[in-house]
C-alpha positions in Angstrom: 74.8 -2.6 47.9 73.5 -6.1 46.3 71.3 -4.5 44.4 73.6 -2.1 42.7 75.6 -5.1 41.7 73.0 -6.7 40.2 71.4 -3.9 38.7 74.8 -3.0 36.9 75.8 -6.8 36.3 72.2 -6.9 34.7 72.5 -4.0 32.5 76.1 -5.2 31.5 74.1 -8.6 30.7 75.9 -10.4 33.0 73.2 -11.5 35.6 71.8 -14.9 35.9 68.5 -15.6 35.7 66.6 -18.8 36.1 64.3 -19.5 32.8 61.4 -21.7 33.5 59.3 -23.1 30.8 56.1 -24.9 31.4 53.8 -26.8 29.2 50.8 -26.4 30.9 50.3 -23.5 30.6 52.5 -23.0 28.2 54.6 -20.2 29.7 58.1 -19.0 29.9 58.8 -17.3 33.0 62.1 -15.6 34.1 63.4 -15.3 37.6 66.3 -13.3 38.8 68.5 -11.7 38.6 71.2 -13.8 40.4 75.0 -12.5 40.8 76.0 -16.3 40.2 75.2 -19.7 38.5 74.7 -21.5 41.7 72.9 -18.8 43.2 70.4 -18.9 41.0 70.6 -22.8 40.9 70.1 -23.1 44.6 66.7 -20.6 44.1 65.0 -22.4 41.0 63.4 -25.5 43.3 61.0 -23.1 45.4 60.2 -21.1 42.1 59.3 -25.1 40.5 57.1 -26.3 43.6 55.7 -23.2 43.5 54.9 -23.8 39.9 54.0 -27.6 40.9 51.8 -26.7 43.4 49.4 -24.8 40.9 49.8 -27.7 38.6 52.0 -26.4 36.1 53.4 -29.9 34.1 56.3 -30.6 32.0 58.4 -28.2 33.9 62.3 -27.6 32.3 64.8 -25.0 33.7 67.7 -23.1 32.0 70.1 -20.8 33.9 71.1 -17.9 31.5 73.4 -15.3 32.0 71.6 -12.5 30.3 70.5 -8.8 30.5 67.0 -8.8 32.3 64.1 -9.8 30.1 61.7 -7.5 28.9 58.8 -9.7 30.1 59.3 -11.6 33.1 56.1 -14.2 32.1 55.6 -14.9 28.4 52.2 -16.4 27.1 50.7 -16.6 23.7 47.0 -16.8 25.5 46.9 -14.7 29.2 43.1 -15.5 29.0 43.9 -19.3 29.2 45.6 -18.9 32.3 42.7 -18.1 34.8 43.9 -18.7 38.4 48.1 -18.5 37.0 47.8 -15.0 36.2 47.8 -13.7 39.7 49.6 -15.6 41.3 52.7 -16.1 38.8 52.9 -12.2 39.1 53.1 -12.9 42.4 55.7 -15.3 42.6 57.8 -13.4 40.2 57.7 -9.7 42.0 59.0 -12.0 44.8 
């Protein structure tokens, strides 16, 4: 049933989602969707000490309520990301 919600709250564009920029690499990635604000609030520290972890720096955090993106990780270089690529797909299918 949750995920009827948020599949119809999504396409109405009123879904939450996390945005997570990072410098290095320089990425945008999107996490969600959330039904509320401070659901997706309360998620957005795992997603960042994930990021942490793999040495992403300069980390910043939006919440947006939004339809869902049409990339989930945004890059201007994939190439540059060696060991990111896998495991950001990873973290965002989770």
């Amino acid at each position: 049933m949750k995920d009827a919600l948020l599949g119809l709250l999504g396409s109405l564009g009123l879904a939450y989602w996390a945005k997570i920029t990072t410098d290095s690499p320089s990425c945008i990635y999107y996490f969600g969707p959330f039904s509320s604000e401070g659901e997706a609030q309360e998620s957005q520290g795992g997603y960042c000490d994930d990021l942490r972890a793999e040495g992403a720096q300069n980390i910043t955090v939006t919440i947006e309520r939004r339809r869902k993106p049409q990339e989930l990780t945004i890059t201007d270089d994939w190439g540059s990301l060696g060991e990111w690529q896998g495991t950001a797909a990873t973290a965002i299918a989770s």
